[in-house]
C-alpha positions as CSV (number, residue, x, y, z in Angstrom):
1,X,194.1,86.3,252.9
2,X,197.1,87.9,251.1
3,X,197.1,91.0,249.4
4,X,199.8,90.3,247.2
5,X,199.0,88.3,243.4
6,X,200.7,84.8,244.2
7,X,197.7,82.6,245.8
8,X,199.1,79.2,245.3
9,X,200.5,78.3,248.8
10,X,203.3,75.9,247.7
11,X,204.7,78.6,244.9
12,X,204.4,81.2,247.6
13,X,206.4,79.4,250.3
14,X,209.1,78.2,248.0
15,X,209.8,82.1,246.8
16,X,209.4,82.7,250.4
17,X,212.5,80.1,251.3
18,X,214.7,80.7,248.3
19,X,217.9,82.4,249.0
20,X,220.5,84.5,247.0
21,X,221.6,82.7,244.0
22,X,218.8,79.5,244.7
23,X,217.1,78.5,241.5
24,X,213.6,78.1,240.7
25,X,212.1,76.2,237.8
26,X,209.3,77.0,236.0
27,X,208.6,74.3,233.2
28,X,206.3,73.1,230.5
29,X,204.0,70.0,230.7
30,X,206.6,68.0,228.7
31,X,209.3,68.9,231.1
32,X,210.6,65.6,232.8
33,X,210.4,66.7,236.7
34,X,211.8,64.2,239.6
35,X,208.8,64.5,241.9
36,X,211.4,64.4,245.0
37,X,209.4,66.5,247.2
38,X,210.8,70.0,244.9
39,X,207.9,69.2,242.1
40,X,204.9,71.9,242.4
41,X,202.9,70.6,239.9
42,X,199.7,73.3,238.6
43,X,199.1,71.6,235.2
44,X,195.1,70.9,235.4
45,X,194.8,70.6,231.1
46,X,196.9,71.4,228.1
47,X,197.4,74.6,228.0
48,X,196.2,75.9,231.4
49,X,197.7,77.0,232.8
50,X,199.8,79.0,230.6
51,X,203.6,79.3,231.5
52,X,203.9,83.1,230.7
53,X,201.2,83.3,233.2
54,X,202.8,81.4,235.8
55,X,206.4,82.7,234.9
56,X,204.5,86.6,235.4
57,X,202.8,85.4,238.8
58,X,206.1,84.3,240.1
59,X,208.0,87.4,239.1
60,X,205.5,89.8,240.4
61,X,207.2,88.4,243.8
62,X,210.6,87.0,243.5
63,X,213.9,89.0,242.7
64,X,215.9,87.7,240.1
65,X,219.1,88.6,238.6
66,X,219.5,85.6,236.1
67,X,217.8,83.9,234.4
68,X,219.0,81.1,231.8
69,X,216.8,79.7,228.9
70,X,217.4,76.9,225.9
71,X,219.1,78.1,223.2
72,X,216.0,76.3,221.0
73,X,213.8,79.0,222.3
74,X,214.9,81.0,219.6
75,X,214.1,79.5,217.0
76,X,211.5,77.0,217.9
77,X,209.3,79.7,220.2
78,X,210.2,83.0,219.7
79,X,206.8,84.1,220.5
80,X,207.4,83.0,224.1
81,X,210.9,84.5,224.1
82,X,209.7,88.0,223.1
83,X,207.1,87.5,226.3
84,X,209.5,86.3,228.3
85,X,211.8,89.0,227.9
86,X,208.8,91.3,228.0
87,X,208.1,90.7,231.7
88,X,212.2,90.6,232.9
89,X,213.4,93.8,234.3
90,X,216.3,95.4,232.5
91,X,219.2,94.3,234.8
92,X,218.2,90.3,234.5
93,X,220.8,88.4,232.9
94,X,220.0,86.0,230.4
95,X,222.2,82.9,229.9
96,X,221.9,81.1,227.0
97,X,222.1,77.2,227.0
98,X,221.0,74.3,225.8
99,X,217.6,72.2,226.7
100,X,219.7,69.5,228.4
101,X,221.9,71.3,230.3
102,X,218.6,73.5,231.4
103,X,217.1,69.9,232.3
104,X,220.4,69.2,234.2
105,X,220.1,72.3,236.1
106,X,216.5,71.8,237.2
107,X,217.7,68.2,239.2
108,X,220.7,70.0,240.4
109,X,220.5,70.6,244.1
110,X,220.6,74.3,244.0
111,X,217.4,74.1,242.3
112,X,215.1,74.3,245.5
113,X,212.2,73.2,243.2
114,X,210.1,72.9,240.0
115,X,207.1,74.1,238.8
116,X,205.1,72.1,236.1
117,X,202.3,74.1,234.1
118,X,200.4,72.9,231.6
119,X,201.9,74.5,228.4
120,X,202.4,72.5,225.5
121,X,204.7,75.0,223.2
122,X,207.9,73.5,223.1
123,X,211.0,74.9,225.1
124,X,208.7,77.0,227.2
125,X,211.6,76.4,230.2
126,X,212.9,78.6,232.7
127,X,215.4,78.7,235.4
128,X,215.4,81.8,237.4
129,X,218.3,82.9,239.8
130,X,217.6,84.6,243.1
131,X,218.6,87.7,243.4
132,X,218.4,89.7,246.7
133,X,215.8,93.0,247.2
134,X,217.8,95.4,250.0
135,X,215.1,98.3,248.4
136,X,212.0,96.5,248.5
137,X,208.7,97.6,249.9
138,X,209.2,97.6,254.1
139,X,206.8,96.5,256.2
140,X,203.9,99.2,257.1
């Protein structure tokens, strides 16, 4: 079994496959996602699970170096701003946009897939850039 946080297998592999500047999706449950074969799909109920919780799972393993969110988060969630920015390290770009352009993006084909969770607070959307970890843990 892995030692590392990140048990869902799907998740896992896509972080595993995603290359330098590859997005990844991480969505609410009102987010529409083309189930294309890129959809990873974890919503059981509302709210569960959450996408902060999801969003700090994926980051506790992926490298990112930009991130872009809906300019609507601002003033329709700040709550789940302020934890979003919580959990990004200090050199993660944000890029401000809006909802349907951040819809857009998650379609686009540099988007190598999707997450759905089961959050139900609106604009709780993320796409996060790849970055690339030279100084990362090496192998023991």
């Amino acid at each position: 079994m892995r030692k590392t946080n990140l048990l869902n297998t799907k998740l896992s592999n896509v972080i595993s496959e995603i290359g330098h500047t590859q997005w990844l999706t991480i969505g609410d449950s009102g987010l529409p996602v083309k189930d294309d074969g890129r959809k990873i799909d974890l919503a059981v109920v509302r709210g569960l699970p959450l996408f902060i919780d999801v969003l700090a799972a994926t980051l506790s393993e992926m490298k990112v170096q930009k991130v872009y969110l809906a300019e609507e988060i601002k003033t329709e969630n700040p709550s789940q701003l302020a934890a979003i920015e919580a959990l990004l390290d200090s050199d993660v770009e944000i890029v401000w946009i809006s909802h349907n352009e951040l819809k857009a993006m998650s379609r686009d084909e540099n988007n190598i897939a999707t997450v759905r969770t089961g959050e139900t607070t609106p604009f709780s959307n993320i796409v996060l850039e790849s970055n690339v970890d030279f100084v990362g843990e090496a192998i023991k």
